[in-house]
Every structure is written in C-alpha cells, then in structure tokens.
C-alpha positions as YAML, in Angstrom:
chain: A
units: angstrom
residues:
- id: 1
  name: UNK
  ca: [-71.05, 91.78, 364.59]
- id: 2
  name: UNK
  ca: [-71.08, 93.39, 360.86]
- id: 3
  name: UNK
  ca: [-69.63, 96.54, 362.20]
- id: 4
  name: UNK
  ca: [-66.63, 95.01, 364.45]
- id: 5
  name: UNK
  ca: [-66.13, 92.78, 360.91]
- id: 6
  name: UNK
  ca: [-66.30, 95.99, 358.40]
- id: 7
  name: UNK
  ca: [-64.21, 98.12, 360.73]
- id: 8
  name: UNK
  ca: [-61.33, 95.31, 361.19]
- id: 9
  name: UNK
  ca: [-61.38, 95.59, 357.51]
- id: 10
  name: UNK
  ca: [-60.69, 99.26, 357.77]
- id: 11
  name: UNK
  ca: [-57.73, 98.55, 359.84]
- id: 12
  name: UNK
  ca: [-56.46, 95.90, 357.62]
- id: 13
  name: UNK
  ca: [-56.53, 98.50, 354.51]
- id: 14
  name: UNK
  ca: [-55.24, 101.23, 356.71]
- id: 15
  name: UNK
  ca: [-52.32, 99.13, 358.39]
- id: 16
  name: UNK
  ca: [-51.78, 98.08, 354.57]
- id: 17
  name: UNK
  ca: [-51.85, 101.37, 353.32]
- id: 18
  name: UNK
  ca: [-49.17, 103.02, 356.23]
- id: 19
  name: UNK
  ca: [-46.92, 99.52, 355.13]
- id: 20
  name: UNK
  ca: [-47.25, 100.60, 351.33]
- id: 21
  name: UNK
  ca: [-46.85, 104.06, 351.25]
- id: 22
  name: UNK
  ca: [-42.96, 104.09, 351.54]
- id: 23
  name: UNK
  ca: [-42.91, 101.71, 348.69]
- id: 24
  name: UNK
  ca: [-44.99, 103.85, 346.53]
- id: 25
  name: UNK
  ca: [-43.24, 106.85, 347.81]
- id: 26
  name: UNK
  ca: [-39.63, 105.11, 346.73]
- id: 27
  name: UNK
  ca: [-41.09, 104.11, 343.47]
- id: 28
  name: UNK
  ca: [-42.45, 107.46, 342.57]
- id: 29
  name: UNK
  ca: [-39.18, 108.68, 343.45]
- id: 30
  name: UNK
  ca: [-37.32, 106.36, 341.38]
- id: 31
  name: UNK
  ca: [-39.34, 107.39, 338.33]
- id: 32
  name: UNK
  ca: [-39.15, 110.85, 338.91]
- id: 33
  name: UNK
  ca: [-35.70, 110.42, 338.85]
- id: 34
  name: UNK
  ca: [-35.52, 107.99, 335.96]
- id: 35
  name: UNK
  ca: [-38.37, 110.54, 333.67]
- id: 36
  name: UNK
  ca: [-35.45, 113.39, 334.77]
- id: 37
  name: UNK
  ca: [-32.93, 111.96, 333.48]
- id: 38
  name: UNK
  ca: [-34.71, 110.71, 330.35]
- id: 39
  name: UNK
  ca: [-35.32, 114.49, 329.86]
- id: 40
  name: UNK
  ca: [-31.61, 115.21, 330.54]
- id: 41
  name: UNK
  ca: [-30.28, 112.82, 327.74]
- id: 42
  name: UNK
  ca: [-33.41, 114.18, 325.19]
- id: 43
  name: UNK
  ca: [-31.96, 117.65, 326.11]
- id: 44
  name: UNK
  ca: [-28.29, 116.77, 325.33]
- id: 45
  name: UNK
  ca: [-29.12, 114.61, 322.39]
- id: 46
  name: UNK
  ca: [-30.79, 117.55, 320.79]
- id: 47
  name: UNK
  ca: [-28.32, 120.02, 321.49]
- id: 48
  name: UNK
  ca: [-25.84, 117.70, 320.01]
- id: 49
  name: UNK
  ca: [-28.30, 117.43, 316.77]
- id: 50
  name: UNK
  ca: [-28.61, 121.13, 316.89]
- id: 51
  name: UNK
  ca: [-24.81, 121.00, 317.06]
- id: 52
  name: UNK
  ca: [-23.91, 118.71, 313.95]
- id: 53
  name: UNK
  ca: [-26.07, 120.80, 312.21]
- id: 54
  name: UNK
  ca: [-25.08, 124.13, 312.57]
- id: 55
  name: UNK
  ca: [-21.27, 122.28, 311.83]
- id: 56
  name: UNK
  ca: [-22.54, 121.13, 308.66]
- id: 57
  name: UNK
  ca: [-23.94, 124.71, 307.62]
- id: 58
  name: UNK
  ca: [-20.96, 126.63, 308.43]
- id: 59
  name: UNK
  ca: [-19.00, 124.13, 306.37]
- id: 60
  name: UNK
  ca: [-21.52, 124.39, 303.73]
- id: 61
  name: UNK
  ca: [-21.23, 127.87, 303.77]
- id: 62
  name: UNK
  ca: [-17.24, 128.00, 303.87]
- id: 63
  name: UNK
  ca: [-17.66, 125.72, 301.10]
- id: 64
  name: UNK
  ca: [-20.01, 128.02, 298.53]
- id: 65
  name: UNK
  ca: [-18.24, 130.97, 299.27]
- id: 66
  name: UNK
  ca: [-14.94, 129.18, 298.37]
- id: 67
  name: UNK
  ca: [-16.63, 127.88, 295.27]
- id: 68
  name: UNK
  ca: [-17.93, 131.20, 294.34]
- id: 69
  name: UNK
  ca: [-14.55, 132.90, 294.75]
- id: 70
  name: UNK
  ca: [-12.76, 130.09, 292.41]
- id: 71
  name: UNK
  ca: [-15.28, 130.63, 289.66]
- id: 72
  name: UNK
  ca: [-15.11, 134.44, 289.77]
- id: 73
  name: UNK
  ca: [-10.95, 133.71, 289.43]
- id: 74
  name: UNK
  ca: [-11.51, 131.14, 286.50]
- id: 75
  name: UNK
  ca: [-13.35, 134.13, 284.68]
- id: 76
  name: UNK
  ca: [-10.83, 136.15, 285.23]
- id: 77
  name: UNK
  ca: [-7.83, 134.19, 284.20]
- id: 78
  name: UNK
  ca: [-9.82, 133.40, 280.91]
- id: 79
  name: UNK
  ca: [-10.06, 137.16, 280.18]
- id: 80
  name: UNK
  ca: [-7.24, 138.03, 280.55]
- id: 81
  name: UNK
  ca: [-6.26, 135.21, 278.30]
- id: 82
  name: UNK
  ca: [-8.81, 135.45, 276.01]
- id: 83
  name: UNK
  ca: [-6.64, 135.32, 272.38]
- id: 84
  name: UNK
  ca: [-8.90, 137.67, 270.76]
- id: 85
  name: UNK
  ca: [-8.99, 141.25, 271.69]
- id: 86
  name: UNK
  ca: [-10.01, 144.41, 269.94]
- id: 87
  name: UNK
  ca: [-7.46, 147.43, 269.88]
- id: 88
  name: UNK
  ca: [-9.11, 150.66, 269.92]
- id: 89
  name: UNK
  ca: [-7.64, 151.97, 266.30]
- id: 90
  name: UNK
  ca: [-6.12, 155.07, 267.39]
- id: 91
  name: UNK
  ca: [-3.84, 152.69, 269.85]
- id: 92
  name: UNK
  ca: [-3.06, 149.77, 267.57]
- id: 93
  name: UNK
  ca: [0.59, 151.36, 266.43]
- id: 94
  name: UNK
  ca: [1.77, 151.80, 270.02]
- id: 95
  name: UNK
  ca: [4.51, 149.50, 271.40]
- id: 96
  name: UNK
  ca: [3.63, 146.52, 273.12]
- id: 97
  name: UNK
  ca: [0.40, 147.36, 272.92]
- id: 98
  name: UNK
  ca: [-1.37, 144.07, 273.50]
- id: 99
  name: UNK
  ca: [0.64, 142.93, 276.61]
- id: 100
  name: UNK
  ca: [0.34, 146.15, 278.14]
- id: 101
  name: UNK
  ca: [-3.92, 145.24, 277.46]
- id: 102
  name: UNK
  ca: [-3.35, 141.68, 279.01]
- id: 103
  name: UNK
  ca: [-1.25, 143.56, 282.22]
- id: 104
  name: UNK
  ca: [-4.21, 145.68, 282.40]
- id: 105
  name: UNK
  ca: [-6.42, 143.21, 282.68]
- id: 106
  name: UNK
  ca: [-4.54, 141.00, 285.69]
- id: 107
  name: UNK
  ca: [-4.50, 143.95, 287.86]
- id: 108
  name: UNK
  ca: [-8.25, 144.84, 286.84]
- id: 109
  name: UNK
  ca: [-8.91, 141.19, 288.68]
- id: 110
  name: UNK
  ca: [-6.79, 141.79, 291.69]
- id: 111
  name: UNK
  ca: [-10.28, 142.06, 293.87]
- id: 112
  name: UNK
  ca: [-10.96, 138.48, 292.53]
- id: 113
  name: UNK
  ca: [-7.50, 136.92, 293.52]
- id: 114
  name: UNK
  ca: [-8.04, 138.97, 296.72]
- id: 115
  name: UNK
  ca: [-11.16, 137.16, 297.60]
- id: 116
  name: UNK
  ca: [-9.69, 133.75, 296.60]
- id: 117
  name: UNK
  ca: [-6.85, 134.35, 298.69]
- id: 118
  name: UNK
  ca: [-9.97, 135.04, 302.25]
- id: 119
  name: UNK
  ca: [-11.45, 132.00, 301.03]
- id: 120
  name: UNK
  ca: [-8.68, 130.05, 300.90]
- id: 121
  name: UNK
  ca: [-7.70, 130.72, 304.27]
- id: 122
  name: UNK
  ca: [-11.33, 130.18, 305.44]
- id: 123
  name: UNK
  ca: [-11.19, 126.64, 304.11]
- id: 124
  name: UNK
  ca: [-8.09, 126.06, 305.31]
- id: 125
  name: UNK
  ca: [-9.58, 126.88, 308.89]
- id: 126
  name: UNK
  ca: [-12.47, 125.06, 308.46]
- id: 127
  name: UNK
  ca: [-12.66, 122.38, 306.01]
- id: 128
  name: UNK
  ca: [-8.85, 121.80, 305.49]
- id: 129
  name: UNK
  ca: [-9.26, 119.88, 302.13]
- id: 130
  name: UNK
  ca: [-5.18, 118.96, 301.12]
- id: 131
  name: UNK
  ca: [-6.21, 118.57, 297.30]
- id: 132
  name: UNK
  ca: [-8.56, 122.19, 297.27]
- id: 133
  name: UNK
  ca: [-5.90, 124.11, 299.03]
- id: 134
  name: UNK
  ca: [-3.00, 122.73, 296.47]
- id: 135
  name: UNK
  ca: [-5.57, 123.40, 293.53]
- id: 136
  name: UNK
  ca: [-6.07, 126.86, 295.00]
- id: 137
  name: UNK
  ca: [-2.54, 127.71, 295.08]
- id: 138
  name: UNK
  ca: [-2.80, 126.36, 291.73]
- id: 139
  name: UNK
  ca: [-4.94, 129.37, 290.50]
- id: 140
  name: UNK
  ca: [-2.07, 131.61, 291.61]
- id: 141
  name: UNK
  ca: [0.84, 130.18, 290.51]
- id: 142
  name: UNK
  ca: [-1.15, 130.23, 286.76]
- id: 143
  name: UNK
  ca: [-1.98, 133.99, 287.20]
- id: 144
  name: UNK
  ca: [2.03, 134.37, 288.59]
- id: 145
  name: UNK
  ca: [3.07, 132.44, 285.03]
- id: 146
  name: UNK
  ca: [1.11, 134.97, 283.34]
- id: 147
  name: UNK
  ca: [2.15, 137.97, 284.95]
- id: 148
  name: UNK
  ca: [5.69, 136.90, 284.17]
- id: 149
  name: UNK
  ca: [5.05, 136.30, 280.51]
- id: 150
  name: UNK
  ca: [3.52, 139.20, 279.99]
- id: 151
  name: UNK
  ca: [6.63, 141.60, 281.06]
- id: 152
  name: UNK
  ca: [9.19, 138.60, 279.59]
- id: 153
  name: UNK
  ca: [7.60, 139.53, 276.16]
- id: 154
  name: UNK
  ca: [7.23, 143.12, 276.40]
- id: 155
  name: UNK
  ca: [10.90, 143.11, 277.69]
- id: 156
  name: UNK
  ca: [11.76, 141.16, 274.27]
- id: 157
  name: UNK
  ca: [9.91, 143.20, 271.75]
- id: 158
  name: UNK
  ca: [13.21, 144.96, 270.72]
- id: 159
  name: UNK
  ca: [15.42, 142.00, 270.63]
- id: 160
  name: UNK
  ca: [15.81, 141.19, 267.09]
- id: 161
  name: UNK
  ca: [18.69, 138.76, 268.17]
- id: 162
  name: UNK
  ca: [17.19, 135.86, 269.94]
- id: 163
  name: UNK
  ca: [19.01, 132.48, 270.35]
- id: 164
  name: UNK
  ca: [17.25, 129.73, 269.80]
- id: 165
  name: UNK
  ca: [16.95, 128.99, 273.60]
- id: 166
  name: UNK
  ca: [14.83, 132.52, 273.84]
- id: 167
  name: UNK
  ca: [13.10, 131.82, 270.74]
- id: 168
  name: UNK
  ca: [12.00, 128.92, 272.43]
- id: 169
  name: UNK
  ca: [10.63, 130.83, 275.86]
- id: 170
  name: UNK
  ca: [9.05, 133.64, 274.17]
- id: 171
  name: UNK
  ca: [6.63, 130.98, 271.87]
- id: 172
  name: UNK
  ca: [6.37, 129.02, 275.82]
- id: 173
  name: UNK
  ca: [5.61, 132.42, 277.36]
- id: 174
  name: UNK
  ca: [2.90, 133.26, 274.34]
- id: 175
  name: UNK
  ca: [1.11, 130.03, 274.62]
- id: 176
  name: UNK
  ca: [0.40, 131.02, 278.23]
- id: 177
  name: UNK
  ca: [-0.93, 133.97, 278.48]
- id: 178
  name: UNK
  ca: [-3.26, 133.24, 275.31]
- id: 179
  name: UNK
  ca: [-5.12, 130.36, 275.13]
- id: 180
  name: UNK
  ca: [-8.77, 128.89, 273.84]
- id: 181
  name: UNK
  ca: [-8.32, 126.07, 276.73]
- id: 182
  name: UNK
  ca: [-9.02, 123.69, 273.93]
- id: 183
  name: UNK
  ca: [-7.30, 120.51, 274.12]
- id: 184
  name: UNK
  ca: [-4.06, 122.03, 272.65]
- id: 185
  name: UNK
  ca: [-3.87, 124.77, 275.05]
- id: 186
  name: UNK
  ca: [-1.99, 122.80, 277.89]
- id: 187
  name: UNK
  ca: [-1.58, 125.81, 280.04]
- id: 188
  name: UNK
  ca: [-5.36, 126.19, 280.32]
- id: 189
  name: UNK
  ca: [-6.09, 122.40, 280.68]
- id: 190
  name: UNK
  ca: [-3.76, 123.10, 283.85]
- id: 191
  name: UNK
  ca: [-6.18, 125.59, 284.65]
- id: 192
  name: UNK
  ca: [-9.48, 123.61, 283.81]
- id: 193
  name: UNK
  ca: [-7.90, 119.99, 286.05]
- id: 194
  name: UNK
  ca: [-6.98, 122.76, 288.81]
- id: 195
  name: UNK
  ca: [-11.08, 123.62, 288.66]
- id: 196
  name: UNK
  ca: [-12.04, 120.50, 288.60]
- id: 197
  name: UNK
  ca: [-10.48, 119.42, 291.52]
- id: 198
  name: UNK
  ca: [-12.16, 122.44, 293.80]
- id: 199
  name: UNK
  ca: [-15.26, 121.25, 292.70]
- id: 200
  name: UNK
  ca: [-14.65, 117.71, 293.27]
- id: 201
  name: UNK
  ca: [-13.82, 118.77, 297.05]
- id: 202
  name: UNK
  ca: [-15.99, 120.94, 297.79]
- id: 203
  name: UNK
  ca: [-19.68, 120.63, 295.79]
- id: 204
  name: UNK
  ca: [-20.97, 117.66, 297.92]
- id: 205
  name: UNK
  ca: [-19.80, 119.89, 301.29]
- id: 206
  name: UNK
  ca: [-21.84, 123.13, 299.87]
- id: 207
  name: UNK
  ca: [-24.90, 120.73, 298.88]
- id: 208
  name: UNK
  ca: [-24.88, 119.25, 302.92]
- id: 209
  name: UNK
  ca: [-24.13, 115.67, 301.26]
- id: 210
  name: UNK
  ca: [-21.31, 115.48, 303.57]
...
C-alpha cells in the first residue's frame, strides 16, 4: 500500500514537472532576453560615455593649442613694440633705422601669426566660439596697424612739410607701433582686452570644465 502511495506521488511530481517545464522554459527565456538587452543598453551607454569624452578632449586640445598660439602672438606683438631698443653703434646714423628694426621684427614673427592663423581655423571647426574668432582676427588687424605704421613713417622721414592733418597721423601711427601697454597706451590695451577675451573663451574648455 506504501509503494502504490509513494509511486502516485512520483507521478504527481512528474505530471507537475512536464506541466511546469514550459513555464520555466518561457521564463528563462524571457530573462535571457531581458539580461541581453540589459547588456545591450550597458554597451551603448558606455560607448556613448566613451564618446562625450573623447569630444571633450579633442575640444580641450583644440582649445590649448589655440591658447598656446595666441600667447606666442601676444609676445610677439609686444616685441616688436617694445619702445626701447638698442642700435648696434655702427648703425645708429643710418636712415630710418629704427622702423626698418621694428619691420624686421614683424616678419621675424611671421611663423607665430602663421600658427595663429591653423589655430584659428581649428577652432573655428571645432569649437566655433563667435567672441575668440573676432578677438583672433583682432590680433591681426593690430599686427596689420603696425605693419602700416611702420612704412607710413619711414615713407615720412623726409617730409619736412607736414600739415597739421599728417602731423597728426604720424604721432597716431608712433603711438602704435611703440607702446608700454600701460594704461595710456590705448593701442596695446586693444591688444591686452583682445587677450582677455581668448582666454575668457577658451581656459575653462582646455581645463575640461566645459
């Protein structure tokens, strides 16, 4: 009697077990499903984390390289108007001796502009910052100024007979392409705002704050 009891039991859990098994099946399948598509969205969330930051270190980069061209180009332009230069003695008496010494100078810096001018258009590609670009272009229009007034006033050396209209230019034209970029030196506080505004841009972008 034990044994007809123990092995209807048997059926019981083996008739239960056939009526599960599809169940269990489905909801192993379900979760292998749902676990594969967890791993999916992991995946695709890290690749967009992997993304954001390799975006944020090429714009860092952009940004430092653009930074380290405008400095190199601030040096420049303050060398070439530094107002204190010494004249080797056996060329002091020569004729426009101290503009042809600032000319010198401007084209001595042409690699600098040149590298301004590649990371300019690399931020304009990348980072596309309306006030850097303008404060860029900035940088060149000052060294253009200078350029200028340097050949203006070599071209006036011999004119003995200035109105008072070129009287007026020439002292214009001297104030900028010397300068101490003190507070009276207006030409070089242009120069100093047009710094300050590149760095404004672009420092938080090279330090990953943005």
């Amino acid at each position: 009697m034990a044994s007809v009891e123990v092995m209807t039991a048997c059926e019981n859990v083996c008739r239960d077990f056939v009526t599960w098994l599809p169940k269990v099946t489905t909801i192993l399948g379900d979760l292998g499903t749902f676990l594969v598509g967890v791993g999916v969205l992991a995946a695709f969330q890290q690749l967009s984390v992997w993304r954001s930051q390799a975006k944020a270190l090429s714009r860092a980069e952009v940004a430092k390289s653009c930074l380290v061209a405008v400095y190199e180009v601030d040096d420049a332009l303050r060398q070439v108007r530094n107002p204190f230069d010494s004249i080797p003695k056996e060329q002091a008496s020569e004729k426009g001796i101290t503009y042809r010494r600032r000319h010198e100078r401007l084209v001595q810096y042409n690699e600098a502009f040149q590298g301004l001018r590649k990371a300019q258009i690399d931020h304009d590609i990348v980072l596309g910052v309306a006030e850097v670009s303008k404060a860029i272009d900035k940088l060149f229009q000052i060294r253009s100024q200078v350029m200028l007034a340097i050949e203006f006033l070599y071209d006036e050396i011999d004119n003995e007979e200035r109105d008072p209209e070129t009287r007026q230019l020439a002292k214009k034209w001297r104030s900028q392409i010397s300068g101490t970029y003190s507070e009276r030196d207006e030409f070089g506080q242009t120069q100093i705002d047009a710094i300050n505004e590149i760095k404004h841009g672009l420092s938080d972008i090279a330090r990953l704050s943005k």
